[in-house]
SEKE-93177 format. One record per residue (C-alpha): residue number from 1; x, y, z negated. Coordinates in pm, whole numbers, plus 50000, padded with zeros to 5 digits. Layout:
REM residues N
+-----+-------+-------+-------+
| seq |     x |     y |     z |
+-----+-------+-------+-------+
| NUM |     X |     Y |     Z |
...
+-----+-------+-------+-------+
This chain:
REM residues 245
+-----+-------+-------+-------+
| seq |     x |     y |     z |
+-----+-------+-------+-------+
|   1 | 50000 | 50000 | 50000 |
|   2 | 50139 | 50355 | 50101 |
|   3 | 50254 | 50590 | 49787 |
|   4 | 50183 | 50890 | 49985 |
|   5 | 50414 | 51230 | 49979 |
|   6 | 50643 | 51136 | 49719 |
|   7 | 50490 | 50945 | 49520 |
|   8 | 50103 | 51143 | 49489 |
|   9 | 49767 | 50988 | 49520 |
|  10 | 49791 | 50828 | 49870 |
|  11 | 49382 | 50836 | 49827 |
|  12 | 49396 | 51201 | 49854 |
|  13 | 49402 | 51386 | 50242 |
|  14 | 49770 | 51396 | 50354 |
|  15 | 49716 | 51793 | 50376 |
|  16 | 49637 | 51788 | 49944 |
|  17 | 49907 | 51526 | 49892 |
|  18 | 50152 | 51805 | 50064 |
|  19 | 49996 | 52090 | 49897 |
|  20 | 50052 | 51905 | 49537 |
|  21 | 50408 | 51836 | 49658 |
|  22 | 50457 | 52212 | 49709 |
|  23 | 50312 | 52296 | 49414 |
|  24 | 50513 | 52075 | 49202 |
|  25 | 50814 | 52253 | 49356 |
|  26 | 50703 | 52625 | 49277 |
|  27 | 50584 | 52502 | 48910 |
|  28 | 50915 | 52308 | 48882 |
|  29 | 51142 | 52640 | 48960 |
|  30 | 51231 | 52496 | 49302 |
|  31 | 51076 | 52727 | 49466 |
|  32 | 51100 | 53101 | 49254 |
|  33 | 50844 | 53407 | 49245 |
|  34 | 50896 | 53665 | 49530 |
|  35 | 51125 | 53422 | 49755 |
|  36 | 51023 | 53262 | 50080 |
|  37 | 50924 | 52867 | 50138 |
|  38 | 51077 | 52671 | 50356 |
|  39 | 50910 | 52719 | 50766 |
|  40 | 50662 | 52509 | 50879 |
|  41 | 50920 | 52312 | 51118 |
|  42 | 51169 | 52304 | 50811 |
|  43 | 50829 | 52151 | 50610 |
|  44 | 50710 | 51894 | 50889 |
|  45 | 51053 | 51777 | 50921 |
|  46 | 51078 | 51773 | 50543 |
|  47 | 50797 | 51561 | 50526 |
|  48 | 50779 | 51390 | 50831 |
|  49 | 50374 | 51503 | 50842 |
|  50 | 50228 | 51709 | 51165 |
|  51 | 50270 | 52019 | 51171 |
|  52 | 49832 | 52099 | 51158 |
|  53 | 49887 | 51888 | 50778 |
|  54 | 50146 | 52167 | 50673 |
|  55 | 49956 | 52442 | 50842 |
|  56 | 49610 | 52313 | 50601 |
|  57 | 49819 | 52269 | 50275 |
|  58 | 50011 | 52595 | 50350 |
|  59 | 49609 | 52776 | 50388 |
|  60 | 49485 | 52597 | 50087 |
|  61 | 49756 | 52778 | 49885 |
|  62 | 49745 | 53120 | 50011 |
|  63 | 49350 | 53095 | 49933 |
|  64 | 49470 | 52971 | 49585 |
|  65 | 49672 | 53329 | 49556 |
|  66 | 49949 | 53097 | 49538 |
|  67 | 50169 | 53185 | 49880 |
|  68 | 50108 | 53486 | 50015 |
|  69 | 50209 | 53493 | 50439 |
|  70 | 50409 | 53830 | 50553 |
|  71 | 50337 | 53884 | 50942 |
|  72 | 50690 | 53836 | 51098 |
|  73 | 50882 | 53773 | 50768 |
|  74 | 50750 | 53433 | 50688 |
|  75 | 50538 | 53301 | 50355 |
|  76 | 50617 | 53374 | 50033 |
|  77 | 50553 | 53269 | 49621 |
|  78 | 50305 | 53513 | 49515 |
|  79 | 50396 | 53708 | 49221 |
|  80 | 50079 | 53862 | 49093 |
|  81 | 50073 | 54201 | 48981 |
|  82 | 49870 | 54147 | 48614 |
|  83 | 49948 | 54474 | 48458 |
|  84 | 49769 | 54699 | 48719 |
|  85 | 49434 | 54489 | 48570 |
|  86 | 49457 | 54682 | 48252 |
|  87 | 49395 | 55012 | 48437 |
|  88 | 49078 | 54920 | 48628 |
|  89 | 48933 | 55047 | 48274 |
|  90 | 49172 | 55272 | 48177 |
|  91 | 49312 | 55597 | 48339 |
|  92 | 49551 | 55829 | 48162 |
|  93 | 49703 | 56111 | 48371 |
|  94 | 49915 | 56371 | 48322 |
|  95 | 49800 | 56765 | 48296 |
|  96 | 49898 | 56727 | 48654 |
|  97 | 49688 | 56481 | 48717 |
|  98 | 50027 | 56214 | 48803 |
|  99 | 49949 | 55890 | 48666 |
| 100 | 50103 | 55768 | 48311 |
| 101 | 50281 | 55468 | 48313 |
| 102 | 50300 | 55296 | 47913 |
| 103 | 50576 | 55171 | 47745 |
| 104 | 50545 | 54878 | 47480 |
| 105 | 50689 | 54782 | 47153 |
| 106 | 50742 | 54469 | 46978 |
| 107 | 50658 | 54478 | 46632 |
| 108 | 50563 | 54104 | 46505 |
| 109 | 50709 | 53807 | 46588 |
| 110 | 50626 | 53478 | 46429 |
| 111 | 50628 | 53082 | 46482 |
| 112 | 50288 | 52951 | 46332 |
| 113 | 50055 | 52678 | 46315 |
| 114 | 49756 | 52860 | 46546 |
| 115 | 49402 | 52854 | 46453 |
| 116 | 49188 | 52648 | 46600 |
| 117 | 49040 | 52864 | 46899 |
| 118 | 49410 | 52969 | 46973 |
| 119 | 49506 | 52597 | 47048 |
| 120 | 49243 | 52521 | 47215 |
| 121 | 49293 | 52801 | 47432 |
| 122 | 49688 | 52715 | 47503 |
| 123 | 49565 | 52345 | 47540 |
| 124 | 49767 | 52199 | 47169 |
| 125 | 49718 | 51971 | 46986 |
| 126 | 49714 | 51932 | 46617 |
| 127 | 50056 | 51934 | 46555 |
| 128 | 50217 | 52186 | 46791 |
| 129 | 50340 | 52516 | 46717 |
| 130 | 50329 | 52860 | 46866 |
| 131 | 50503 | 53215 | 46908 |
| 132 | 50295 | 53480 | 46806 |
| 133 | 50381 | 53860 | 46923 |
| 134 | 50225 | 54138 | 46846 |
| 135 | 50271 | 54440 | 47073 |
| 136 | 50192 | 54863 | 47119 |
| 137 | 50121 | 54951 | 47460 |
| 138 | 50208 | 55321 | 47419 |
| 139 | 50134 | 55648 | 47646 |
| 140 | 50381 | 55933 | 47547 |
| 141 | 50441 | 55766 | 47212 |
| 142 | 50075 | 55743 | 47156 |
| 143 | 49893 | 55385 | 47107 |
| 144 | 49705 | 55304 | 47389 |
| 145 | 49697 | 54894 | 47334 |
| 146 | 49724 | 54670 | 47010 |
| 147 | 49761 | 54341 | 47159 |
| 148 | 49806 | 53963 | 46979 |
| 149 | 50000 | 53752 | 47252 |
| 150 | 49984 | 53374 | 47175 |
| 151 | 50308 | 53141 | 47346 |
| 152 | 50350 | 52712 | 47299 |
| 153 | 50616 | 52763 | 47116 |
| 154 | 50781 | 52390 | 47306 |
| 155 | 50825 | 52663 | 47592 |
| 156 | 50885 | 52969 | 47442 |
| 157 | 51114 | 52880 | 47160 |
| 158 | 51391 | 53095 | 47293 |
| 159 | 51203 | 53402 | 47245 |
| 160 | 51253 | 53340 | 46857 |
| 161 | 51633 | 53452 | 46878 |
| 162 | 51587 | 53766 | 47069 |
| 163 | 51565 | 54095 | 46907 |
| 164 | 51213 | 54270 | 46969 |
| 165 | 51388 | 54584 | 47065 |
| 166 | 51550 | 54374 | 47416 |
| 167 | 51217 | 54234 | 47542 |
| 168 | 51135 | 54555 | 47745 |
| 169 | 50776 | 54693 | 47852 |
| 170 | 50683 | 54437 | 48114 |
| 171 | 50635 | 54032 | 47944 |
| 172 | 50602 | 53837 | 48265 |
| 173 | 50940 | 53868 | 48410 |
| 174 | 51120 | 53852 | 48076 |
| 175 | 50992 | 53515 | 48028 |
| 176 | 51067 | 53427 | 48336 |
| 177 | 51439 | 53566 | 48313 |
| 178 | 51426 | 53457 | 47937 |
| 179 | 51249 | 53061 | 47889 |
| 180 | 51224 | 53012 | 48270 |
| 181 | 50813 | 53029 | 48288 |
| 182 | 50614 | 53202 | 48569 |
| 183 | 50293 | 53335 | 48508 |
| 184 | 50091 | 53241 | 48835 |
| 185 | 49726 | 53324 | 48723 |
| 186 | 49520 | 53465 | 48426 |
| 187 | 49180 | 53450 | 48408 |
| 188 | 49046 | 53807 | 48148 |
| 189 | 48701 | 53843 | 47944 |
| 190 | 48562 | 54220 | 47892 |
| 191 | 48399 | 54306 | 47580 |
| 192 | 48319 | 54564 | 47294 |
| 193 | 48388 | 54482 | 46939 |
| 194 | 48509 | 54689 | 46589 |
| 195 | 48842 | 54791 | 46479 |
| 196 | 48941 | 54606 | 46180 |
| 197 | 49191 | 54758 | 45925 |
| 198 | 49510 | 54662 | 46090 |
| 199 | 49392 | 54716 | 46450 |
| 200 | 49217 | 55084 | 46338 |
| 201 | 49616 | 55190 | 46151 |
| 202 | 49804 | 55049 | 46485 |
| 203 | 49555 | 55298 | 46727 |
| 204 | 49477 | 55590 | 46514 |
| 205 | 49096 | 55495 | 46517 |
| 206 | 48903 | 55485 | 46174 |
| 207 | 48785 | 55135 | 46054 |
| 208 | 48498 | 55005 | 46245 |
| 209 | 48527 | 55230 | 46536 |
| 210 | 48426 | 55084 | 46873 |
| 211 | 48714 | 54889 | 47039 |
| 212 | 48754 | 54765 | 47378 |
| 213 | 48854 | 54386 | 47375 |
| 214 | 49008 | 54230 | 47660 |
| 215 | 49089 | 53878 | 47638 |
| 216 | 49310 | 53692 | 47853 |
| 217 | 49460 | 53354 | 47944 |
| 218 | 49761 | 53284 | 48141 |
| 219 | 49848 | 53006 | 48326 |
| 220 | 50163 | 52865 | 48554 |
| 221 | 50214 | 52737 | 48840 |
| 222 | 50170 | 52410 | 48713 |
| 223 | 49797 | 52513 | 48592 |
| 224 | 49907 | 52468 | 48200 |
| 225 | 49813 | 52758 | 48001 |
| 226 | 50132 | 52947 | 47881 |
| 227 | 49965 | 53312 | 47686 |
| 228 | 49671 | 53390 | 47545 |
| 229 | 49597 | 53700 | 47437 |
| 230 | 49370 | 53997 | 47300 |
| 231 | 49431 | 54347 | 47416 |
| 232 | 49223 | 54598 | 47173 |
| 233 | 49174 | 54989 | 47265 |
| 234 | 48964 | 55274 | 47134 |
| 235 | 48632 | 55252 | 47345 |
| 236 | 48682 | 55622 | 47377 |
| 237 | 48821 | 55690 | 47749 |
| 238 | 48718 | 55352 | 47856 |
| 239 | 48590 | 55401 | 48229 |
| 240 | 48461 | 55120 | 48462 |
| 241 | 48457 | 55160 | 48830 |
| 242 | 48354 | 54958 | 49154 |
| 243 | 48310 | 55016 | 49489 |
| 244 | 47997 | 54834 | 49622 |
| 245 | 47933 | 54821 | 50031 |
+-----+-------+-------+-------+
């Protein structure tokens, strides 16, 4: 009986055993974040499949978000762009109107046994640890964001002996440069809660003002969560826009 591409479900269409194939390679580091894949005449001799069957895997990952294709410079891992979410809802300009770009502190950093809801959410079980940060997303020193990040700590460990002052304002590449894990997709929840004590001190807001709560869980390439977390701001300034057609 054939062991299909390398090994994967032969029961599966030869296009989906290729596209597993090449997305075992992104999630295993093989292929990185921003570089190009291999052509399809590099892929169909690779593979020894026809070059329609690298064409349909190829498609099934760029409508993933996965690869993105680059008219005349070839297809490429798709490094999504998750910070520009956060300002759908929030706008803060200058007195010139120039957009403000925040800067972010560290200013917790713990390994702990999660709650339940937390492990759940990052896919542990009972025994396994995790990293948790928590983080100021700040506009001309002023807190914008409180946010609790959640990490498995078997993946993040590393983060542990770094100071909180070298992590820098953007997360996703430092744990890339830093543990070697790509962020690949997140899927975020919009709501409106309270401030509680420690939230209300961190943003300047009285206790039990209106927050903004946006909750979010990341995954890699490999579909495994690898961050959950809770971004809180004042509700005040909160904007939500859409264009419908």
């Amino acid at each position: 009986m054939s062991t299909g591409i390398l090994g994967h479900d032969p029961r599966l269409p030869l296009y989906q055993q290729l596209r597993e194939e090449m997305l075992a390679k992104i999630a295993e580091g093989h292929w990185l974040p921003g570089a190009p894949i291999p052509t399809e005449t590099e892929l169909t001799r690779l593979y020894g499949v026809a070059i329609g069957t690298v064409r349909k895997a190829v498609d099934t990952l760029v409508n993933e978000g996965l690869l993105l294709r680059s008219q005349g410079r070839g297809t490429f891992v798709r490094r999504p762009n998750f910070d520009a979410s956060l300002f759908r809802f929030f706008r803060q300009v200058d007195a010139k109107g120039q957009r403000l770009v925040p800067t972010s502190r560290i200013i917790g950093k713990q390994l702990l046994a999660p709650k339940a809801e937390i492990a759940e959410a990052l896919s542990l079980n009972r025994e396994e640890q995790a990293i948790r940060l928590e983080r100021l997303r700040l506009i001309e020193g002023r807190p914008l964001f409180h946010e609790e990040i959640w990490l498995p700590a078997s993946r993040f460990m590393a983060l542990l002996d770094i100071d909180a002052d070298a992590f820098g304002d953007l997360l996703y590449p430092f744990y890339e440069s830093q543990c070697g894990q790509c962020v690949a997709s997140a899927r975020e929840t919009l709501t409106v809660g309270v401030a509680d004590s420690a939230c209300a001190q961190h943003l300047a807001i009285g206790p039990g003002a209106p927050v903004v709560v946006i909750q979010r869980t990341a995954q890699g390439y490999d579909r495994k969560p690898l961050e959950y977390r809770v971004s809180q701001a004042a509700a005040e300034g909160f904007r939500y826009q859409i264009d419908i057609s």
